[in-house]
C-alpha positions in Angstrom: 94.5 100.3 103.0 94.9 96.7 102.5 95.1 95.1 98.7 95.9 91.5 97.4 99.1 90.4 96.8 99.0 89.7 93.0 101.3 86.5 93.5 99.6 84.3 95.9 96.2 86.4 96.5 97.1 87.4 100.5 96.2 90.5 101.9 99.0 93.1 101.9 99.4 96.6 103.1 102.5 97.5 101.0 103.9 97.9 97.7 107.3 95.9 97.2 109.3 95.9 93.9 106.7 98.1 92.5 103.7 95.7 92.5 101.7 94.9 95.0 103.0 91.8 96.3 103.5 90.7 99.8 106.7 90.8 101.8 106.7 86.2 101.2 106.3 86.3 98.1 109.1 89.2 97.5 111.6 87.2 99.9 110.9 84.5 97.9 111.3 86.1 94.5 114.8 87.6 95.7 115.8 84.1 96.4 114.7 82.2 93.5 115.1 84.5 90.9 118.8 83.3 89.9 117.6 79.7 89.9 115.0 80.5 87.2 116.7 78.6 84.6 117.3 75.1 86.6 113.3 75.2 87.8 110.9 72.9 86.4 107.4 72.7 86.6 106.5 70.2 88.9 103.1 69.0 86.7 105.8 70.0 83.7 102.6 72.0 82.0 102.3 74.8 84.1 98.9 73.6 85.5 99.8 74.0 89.6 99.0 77.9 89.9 96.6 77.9 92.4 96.4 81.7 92.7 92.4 81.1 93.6 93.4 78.9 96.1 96.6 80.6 97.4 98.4 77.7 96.9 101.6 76.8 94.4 102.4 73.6 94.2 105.8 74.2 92.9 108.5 77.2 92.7 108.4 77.4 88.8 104.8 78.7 88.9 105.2 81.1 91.5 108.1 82.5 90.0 106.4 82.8 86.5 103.5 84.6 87.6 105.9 86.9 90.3 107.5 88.1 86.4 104.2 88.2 84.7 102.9 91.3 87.6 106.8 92.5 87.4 105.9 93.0 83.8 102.4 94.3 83.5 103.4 96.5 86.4 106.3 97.9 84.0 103.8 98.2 81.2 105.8 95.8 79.1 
């Protein structure tokens, strides 16, 4: 059975870090995740999430909305 990733809106098959998220977008969250303090938006108000799209225009955004699903997935 094939969901969304909640991240970036691809088609994924399995559940990582408890969400469904694909395997990118976890890679990427495992990278990035230390660096959360020196990221900036690159519009600097948070208007680049493209999830519609599948598109982020800058790491910032994609990291926010990887924590947002960590934290509705945790029920937070």
């Amino acid at each position: 059975m094939s969901v969304n990733c909640l991240i970036c809106g691809r088609p994924t098959a399995v559940v990582h870090l408890g969400i469904d998220a694909c395997r990118a977008c976890t890679v990427f969250y495992r990278r990035t995740r230390k660096l959360r303090d020196r990221l900036t938006c690159v519009n600097g108000d948070r208007t680049c999430r493209g999830y519609l799209k599948r598109l982020f225009s800058c790491r910032k955004c994609r990291l926010d909305r990887f924590e947002e699903a960590m934290k509705a997935g945790n029920g937070k």
